[in-house]
C-alpha positions in Angstrom: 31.1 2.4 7.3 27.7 3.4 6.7 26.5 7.0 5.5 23.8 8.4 7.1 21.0 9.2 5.3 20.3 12.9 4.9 17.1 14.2 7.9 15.3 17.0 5.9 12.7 19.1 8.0 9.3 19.4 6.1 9.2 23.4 5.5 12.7 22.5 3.7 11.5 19.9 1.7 8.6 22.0 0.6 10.8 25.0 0.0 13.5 22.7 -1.7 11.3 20.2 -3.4 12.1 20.1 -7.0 16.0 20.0 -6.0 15.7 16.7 -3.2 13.6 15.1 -5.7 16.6 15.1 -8.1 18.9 13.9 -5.9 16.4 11.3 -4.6 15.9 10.3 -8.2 20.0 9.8 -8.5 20.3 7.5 -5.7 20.7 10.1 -2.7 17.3 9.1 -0.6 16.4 11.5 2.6 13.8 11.4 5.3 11.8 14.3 5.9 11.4 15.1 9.2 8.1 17.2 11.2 9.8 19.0 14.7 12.5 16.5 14.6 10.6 12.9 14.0 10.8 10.9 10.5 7.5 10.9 9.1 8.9 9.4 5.8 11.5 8.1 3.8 12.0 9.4 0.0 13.9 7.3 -2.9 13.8 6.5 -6.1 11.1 4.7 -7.5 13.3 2.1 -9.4 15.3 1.9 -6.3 14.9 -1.9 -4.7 12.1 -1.4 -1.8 14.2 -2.3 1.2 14.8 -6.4 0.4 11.1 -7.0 0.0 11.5 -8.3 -3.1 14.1 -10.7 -1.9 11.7 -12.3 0.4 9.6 -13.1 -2.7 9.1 -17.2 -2.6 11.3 -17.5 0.3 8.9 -20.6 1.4 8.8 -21.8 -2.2 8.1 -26.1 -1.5 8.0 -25.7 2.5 4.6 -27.0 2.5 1.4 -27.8 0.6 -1.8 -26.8 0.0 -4.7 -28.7 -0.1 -6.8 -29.5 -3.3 -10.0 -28.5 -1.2 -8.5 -25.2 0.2 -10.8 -22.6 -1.1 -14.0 -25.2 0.3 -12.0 -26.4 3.6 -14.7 -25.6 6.6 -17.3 -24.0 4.3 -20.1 -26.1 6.2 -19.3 -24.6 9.6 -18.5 -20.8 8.4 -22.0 -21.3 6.7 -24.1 -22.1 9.5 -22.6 -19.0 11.2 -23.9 -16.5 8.5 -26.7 -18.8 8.0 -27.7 -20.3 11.2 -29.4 -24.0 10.4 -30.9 -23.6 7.2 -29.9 -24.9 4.3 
């Protein structure tokens, strides 16, 4: 079973601060909470950011990029900003 994360109201976080930064920094992250609503969530910083970093390459070889990618419609996107002229 799942333990739920601690909900701290703001005026206690900024009253309480220094102490909920050192239990954030030991693996106990808390959300601070404005008249009842999380506003954010607090963790360590070498804590892994939610499975982002899992998602990294997760299309690695599912398709390919053309050679002329960085030039592909450059004609068309010019005359726009351009109009006709060359």
């Amino acid at each position: 079973m799942l333990k739920a994360m601690n909900i701290i109201n703001i005026h206690e976080a900024k009253t309480q601060l220094s102490r909920l930064v050192e239990r954030a920094a030991n693996g106990e992250p808390f959300i601070i909470a404005k008249a009842g609503k999380p506003l954010v969530k607090v963790s360590a910083a070498s804590a892994p950011d939610s499975g982002q970093s899992a998602r990294l390459g997760f299309l690695s070889g599912a398709f390919e990029t053309p050679d002329d990618f960085n030039r592909m419609h450059a004609d068309p996107i010019a005359e726009l900003f351009y109009g006709d002229e060359p």
